[in-house]
C-alpha positions in Angstrom: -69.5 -3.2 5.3 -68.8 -3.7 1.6 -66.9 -0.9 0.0 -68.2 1.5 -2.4 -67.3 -0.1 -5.5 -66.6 -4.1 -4.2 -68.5 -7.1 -3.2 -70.9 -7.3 -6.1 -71.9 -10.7 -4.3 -73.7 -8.7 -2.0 -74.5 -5.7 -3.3 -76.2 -6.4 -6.5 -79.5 -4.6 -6.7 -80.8 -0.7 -7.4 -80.8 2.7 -5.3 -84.7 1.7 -4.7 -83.4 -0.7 -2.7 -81.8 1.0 -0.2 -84.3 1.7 3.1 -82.0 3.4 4.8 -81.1 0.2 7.0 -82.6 -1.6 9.8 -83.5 1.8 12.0 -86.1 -0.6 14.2 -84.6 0.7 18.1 -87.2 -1.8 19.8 -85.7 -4.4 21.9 -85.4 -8.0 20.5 -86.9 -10.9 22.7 -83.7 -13.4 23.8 -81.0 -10.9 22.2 -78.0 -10.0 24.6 -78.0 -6.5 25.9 -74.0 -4.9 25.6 -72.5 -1.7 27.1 -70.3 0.7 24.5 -67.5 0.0 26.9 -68.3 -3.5 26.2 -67.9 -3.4 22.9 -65.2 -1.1 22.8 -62.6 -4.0 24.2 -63.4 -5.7 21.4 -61.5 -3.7 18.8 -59.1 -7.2 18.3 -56.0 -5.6 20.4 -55.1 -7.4 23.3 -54.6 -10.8 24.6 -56.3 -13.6 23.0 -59.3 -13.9 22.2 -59.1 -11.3 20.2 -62.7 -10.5 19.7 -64.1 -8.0 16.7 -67.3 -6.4 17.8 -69.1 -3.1 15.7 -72.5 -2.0 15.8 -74.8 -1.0 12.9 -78.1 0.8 13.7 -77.7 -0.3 17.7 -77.1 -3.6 16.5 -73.9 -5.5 17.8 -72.2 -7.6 15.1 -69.1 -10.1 16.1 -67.4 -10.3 12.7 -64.0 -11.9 14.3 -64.4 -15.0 11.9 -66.0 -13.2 9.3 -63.6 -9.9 8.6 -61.4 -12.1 6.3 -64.5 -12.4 4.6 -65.6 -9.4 3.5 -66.0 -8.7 -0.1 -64.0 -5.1 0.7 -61.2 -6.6 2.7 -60.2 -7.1 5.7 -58.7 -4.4 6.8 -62.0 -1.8 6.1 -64.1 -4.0 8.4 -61.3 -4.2 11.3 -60.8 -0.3 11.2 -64.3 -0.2 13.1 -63.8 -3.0 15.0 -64.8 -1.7 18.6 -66.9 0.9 16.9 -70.0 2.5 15.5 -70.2 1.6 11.9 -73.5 2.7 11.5 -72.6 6.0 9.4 -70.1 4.1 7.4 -72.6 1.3 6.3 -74.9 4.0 5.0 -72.3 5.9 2.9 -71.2 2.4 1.3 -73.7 0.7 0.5 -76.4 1.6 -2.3 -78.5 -0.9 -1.3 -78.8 -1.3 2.9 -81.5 -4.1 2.8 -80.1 -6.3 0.8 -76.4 -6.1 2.7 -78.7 -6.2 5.5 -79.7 -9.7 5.1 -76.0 -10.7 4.9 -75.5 -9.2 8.5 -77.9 -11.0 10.3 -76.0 -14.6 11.0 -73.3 -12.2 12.8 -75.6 -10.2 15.0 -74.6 -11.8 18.5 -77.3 -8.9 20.4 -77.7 -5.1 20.5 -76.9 -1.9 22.6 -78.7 -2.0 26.1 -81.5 -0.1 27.1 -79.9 2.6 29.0 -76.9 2.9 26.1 -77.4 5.9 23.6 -77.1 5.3 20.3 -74.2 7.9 19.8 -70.7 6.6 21.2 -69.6 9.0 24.2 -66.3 9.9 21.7 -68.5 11.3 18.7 -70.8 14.9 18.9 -74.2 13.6 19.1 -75.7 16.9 17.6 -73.5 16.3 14.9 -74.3 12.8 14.7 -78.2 13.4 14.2 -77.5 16.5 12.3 -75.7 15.1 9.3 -78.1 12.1 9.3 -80.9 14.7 8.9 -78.7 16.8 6.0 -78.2 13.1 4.3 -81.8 12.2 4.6 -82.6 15.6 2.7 -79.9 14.9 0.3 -81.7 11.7 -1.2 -85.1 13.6 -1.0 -83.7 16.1 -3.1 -82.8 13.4 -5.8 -79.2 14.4 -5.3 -77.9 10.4 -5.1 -79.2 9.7 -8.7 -77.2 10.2 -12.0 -77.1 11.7 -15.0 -76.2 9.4 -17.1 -76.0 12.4 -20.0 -73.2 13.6 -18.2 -71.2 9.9 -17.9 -71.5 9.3 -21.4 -70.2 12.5 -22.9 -67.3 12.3 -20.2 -66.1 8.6 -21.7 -67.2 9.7 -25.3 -64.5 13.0 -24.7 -61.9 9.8 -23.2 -62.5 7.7 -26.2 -62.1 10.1 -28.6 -58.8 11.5 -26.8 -57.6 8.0 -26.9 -57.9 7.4 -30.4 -56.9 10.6 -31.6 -53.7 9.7 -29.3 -52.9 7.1 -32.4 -54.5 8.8 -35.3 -51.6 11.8 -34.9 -49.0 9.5 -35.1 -50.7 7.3 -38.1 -51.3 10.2 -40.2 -48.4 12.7 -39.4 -45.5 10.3 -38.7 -43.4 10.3 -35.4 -41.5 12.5 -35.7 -40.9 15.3 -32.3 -43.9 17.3 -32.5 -46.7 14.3 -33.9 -44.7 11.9 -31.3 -44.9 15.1 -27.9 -48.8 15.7 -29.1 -49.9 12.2 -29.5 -48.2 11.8 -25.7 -50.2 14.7 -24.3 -53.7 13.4 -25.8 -53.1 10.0 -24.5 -52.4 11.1 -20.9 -55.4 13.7 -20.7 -57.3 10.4 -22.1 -56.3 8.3 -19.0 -56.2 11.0 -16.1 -59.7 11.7 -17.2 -60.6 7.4 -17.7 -59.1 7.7 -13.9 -61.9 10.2 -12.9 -64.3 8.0 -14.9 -63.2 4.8 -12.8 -63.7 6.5 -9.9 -67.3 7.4 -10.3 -67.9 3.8 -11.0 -65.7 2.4 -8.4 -68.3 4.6 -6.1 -71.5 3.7 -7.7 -72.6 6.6 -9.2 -72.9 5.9 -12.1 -76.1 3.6 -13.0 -78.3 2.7 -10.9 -78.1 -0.7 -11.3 -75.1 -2.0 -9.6 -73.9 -4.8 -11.9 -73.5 -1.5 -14.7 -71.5 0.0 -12.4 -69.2 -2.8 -11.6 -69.0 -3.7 -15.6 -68.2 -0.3 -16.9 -65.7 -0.4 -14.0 -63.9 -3.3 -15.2 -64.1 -1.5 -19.5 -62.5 1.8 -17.7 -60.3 1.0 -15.4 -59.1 -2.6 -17.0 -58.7 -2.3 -20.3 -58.6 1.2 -20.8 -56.4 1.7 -17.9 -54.6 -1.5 -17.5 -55.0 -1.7 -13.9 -57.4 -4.2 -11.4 -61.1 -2.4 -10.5 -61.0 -4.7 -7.5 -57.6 -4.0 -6.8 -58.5 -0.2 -6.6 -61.9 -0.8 -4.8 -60.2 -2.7 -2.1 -57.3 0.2 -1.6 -60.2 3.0 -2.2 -62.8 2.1 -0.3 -60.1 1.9 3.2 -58.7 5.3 2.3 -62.6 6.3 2.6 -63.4 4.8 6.0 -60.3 6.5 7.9 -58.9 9.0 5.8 -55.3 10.2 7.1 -55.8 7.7 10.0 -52.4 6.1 10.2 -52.8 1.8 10.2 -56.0 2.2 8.7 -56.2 4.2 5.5 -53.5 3.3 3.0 -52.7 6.4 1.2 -50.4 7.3 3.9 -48.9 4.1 4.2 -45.9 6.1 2.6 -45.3 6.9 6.0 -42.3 6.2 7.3 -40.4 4.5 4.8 -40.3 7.4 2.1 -42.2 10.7 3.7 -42.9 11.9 7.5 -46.6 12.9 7.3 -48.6 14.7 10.3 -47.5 17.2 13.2 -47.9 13.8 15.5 -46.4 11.2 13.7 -43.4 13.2 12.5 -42.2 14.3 16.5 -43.0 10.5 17.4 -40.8 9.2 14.8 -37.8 11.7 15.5 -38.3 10.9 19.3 -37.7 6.8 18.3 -34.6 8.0 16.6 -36.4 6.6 13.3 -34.6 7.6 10.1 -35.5 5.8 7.0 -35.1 8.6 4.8 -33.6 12.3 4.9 -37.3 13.9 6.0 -36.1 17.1 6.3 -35.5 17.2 3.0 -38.4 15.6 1.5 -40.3 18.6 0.4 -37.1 18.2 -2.4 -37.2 14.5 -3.2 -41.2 14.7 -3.6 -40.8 16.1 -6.9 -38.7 13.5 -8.0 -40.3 10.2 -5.9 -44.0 10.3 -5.5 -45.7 12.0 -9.0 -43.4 10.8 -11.6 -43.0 7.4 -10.4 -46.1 6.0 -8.6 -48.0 5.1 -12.0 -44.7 3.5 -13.7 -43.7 1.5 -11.0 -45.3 0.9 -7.7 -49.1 0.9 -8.6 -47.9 -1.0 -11.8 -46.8 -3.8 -9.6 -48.7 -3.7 -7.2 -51.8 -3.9 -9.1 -50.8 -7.2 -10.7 -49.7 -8.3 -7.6 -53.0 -8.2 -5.8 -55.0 -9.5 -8.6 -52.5 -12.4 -9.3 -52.3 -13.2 -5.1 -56.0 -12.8 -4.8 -56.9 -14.6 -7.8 -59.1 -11.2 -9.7 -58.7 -13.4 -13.1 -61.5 -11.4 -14.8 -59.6 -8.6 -13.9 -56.2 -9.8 -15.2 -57.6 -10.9 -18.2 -59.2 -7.3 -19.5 -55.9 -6.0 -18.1 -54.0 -7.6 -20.4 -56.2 -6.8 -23.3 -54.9 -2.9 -22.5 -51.5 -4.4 -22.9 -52.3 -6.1 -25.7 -54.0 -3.5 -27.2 -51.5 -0.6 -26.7 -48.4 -2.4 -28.0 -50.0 -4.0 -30.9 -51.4 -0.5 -32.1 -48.1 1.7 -31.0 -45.8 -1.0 -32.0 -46.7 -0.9 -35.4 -45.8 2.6 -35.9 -43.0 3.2 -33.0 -39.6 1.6 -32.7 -38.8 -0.5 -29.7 -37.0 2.1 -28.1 -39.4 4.6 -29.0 -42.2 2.8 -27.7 -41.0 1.8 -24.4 -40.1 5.4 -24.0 -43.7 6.4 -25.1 -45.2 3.7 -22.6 -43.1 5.6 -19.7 -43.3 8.7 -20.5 -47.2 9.0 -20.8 -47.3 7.1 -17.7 -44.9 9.6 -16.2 -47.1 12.2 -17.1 -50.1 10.5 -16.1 -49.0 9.9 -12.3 -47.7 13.2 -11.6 -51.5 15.0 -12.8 -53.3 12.4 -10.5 -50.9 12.3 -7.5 -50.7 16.8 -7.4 -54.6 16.1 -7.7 -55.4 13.4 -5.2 -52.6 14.4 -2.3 -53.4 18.8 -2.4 -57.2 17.6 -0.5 -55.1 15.1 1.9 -51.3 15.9 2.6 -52.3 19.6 4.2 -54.2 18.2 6.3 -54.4 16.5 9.7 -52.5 12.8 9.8 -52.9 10.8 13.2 -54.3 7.9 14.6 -57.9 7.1 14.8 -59.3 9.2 17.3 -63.1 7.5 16.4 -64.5 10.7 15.9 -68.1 10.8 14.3 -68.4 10.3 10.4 -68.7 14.6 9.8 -66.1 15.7 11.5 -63.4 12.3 10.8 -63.9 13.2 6.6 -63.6 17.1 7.3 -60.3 17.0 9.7 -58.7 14.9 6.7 -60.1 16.1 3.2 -60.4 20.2 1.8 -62.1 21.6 -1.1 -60.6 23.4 -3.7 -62.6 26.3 -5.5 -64.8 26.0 -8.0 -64.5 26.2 -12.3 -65.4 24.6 -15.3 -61.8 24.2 -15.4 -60.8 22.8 -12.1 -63.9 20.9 -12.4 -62.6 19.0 -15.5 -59.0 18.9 -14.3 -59.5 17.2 -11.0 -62.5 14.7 -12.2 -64.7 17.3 -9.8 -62.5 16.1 -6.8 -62.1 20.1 -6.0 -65.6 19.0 -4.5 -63.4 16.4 -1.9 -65.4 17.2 1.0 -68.7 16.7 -0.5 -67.0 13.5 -2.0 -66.2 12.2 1.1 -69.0 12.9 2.9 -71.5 11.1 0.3 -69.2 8.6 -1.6 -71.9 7.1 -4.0 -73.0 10.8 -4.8 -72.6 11.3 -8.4 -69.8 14.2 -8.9 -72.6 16.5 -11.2 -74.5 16.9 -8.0 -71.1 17.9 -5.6 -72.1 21.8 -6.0 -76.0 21.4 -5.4 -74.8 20.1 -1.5 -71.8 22.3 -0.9 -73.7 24.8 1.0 -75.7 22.7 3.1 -72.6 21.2 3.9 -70.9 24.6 4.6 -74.2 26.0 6.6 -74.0 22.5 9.1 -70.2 23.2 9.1 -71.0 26.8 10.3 -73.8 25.9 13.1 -70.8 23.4 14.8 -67.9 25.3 14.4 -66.3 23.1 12.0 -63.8 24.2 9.4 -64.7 24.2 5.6 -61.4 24.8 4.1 -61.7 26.0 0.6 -57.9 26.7 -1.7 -57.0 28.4 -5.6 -55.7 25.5 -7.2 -52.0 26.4 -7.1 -52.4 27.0 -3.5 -53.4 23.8 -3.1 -50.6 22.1 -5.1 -47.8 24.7 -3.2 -49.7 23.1 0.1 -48.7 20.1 -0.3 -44.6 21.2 -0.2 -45.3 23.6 2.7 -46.7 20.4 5.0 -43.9 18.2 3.7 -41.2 20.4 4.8 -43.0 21.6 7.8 -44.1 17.8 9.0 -40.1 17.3 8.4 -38.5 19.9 10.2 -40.6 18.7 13.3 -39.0 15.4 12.4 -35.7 16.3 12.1 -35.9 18.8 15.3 -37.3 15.9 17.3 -34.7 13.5 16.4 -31.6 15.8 17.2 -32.9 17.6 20.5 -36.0 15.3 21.8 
């Protein structure tokens, strides 16, 4: 699997493309015949050889020499190893046939005759009902973009972003020109980071190289961070959401937060204290939104692109750099522009980490349990109710189910599938959590202190 937004190499090509995949279930002459117990041993645990097996449309793929390989690292293509990855592949990839072509040197055979095509872990219904619901989803045009909608949303960014300077050219820098300019700048990049996003997942254009360039503008140079650096980190979080080792928003866990009913008791029963957990529903305010923009992600983004050698990255990074202290240098002190530069970043993390950790945080945290595709995205995302405002202020990720469910769907089109996604919810008993905003926000200290008084109970008495 390529992630959403990654591997250009072999992904370039349209939505027109896409066929859905190889679906052929006829037996291939000479091809091995494998059991799901079979290829469940090879998940790369164990004794050597550690062997990577997944399967794609019934078709067994070794990708133990390959997984280093892949254009969306590593790490997204192991998290399957051992498993179906057939609903995965779909959601990723715009364009199946083309990625399709890539796969066959690592097909080593396919499912035996007598094998379903649904794992024994996952809910076939489910299975074949969601595949039915997605099928109807591209019939229904939902998958293609407005690209109307796109350009006023980076026309609105642009503007912000100038206007950011203008204040301060035309009305000085003193308190009130210098605390408005900061506020114009940061709605300008919370709503570029909403804007990245929808490239980084395709929806854009329909043509994939427009995606991937406008990617680079956005999040690049109008950003200053790496697009592949955040494709590579994005498109994990995606395939295992809240599944600890494989998605890497909770990699947090241990070292600053405790995070999940599970993991929490585990750690206090190891006698595992890295930090004061129980009371981390305090710290949170001061550790994770205020400084993930300014200083980790800042790091680690050059990091990344510098070790993996993203030059075209690094080099429209730096013209955001470039850029920003040429134009606020010239009207801001030293001191008053490095506290500008913080500030606004300040500002900028704590709107996008309240927004991307109230659909996440609440929810369920544990290991993978290689549940089906529905019900693996619904355990670990919620919604959060609908308005023109909440809509703008969470770059439509109120919609975070639907999101996750559809990755390349563009975000116009979230509301349009809600309630067929709520109606297949309904028919299998599945929870469709839906918040108020501040609800959502006040959720995320409520699972924080609870996930750490389990902690801390565990490790004095367990």
């Amino acid at each position: 699997m390529a992630p959403p937004g990654g591997g250009g190499e072999v992904q370039d090509g349209d939505r027109d493309g896409d066929r859905d995949g190889d679906r052929d279930r006829a037996p291939t002459a000479g091809m091995r015949r494998f059991t799901w117990e079979e290829i469940g041993q090879r998940n790369g645990r164990g004794p050597a050889p550690q062997e990577r097996w997944l399967v794609i449309h019934r078709k067994v793929y070794d990708i133990s020499h390959f997984y280093w390989r892949h254009p969306g690292g590593a790490r997204l293509l192991v998290s399957h190893a051992g498993q179906d990855a057939t609903d995965a592949f779909v959601a990723f990839h715009v364009n199946q046939a083309l990625v399709s072509k890539y796969l066959k040197p690592l097909q080593i055979g396919e499912l035996a005759s007598d094998q379903p095509s649904i794992e024994p872990s996952k809910n076939e219904m489910l299975v074949k009902d969601f595949r039915e619901l997605r099928a109807t989803v591209k019939r229904m045009g939902l998958l293609e973009p407005n690209q109307l909608f796109f350009f006023l949303l980076l026309a609105h960014i642009l503007i912000l972003d100038t206007a950011a300077w203008l204040i301060l050219f035309y009305f000085g820098t003193s308190l009130l020109p210098f605390v408005f300019s900061l506020l114009l700048l940061t709605i300008s990049h919370v709503q570029a980071s909403w804007l990245q996003h929808d490239l980084g997942h395709l929806s854009v254009f329909r043509k994939t190289k427009w995606n991937h360039f406008l990617h680079k503008f956005v999040m690049c140079h109008l950003l200053g961070a790496s697009a592949k650096w955040w494709t590579l980190l994005h498109s994990q979080h995606h395939a295992k959401p809240n599944c600890f080792h494989k998605d890497p928003d909770i990699d947090m866990h241990p070292f600053l937060f405790t995070l999940g009913k599970k993991l929490s008791v585990e750690l206090g029963i190891k006698k595992k204290k890295y930090m004061p957990y129980n009371h981390q529903h305090k710290y949170f305010f001061i550790t994770l939104p205020p400084l993930l923009f300014p200083t980790y992600f800042q790091c680690h983004t050059f990091y990344v692109a510098y070790t993996k050698k993203y030059w075209a990255d690094l080099a429209w990074m730096l013209t955001f750099f470039i850029k920003f202290f040429y134009m606020y240098g010239s009207l801001l002190e030293t001191k008053s522009l490095l506290a500008y530069f913080f500030i606004f970043r300040m500002l900028e993390s704590s709107w996008f980490v309240w927004v991307s950790q109230m659909n996440h945080i609440p929810m369920e945290i544990d290991y993978d349990k290689n549940l089906d595709w529905m019900s693996t995205q619904l355990q670990a995302t919620c919604n959060v109710e609908q308005s023109l405002f909440n809509d703008w202020f969470t770059g439509h990720l109120n919609f975070q189910i639907e999101h996750h469910l559809f990755p390349s769907m563009p975000r116009h089109n979230y509301w349009k599938v809600a309630p067929l996604v709520k109606s297949l919810c309904a028919k299998h008993g599945i929870e469709y959590q839906c918040k108020p905003l501040l609800t959502a926000f006040a959720d995320i200290v409520h699972s924080l202190k609870s996930s750490g008084e389990l902690w801390h109970d565990a490790y004095l008495h367990k």
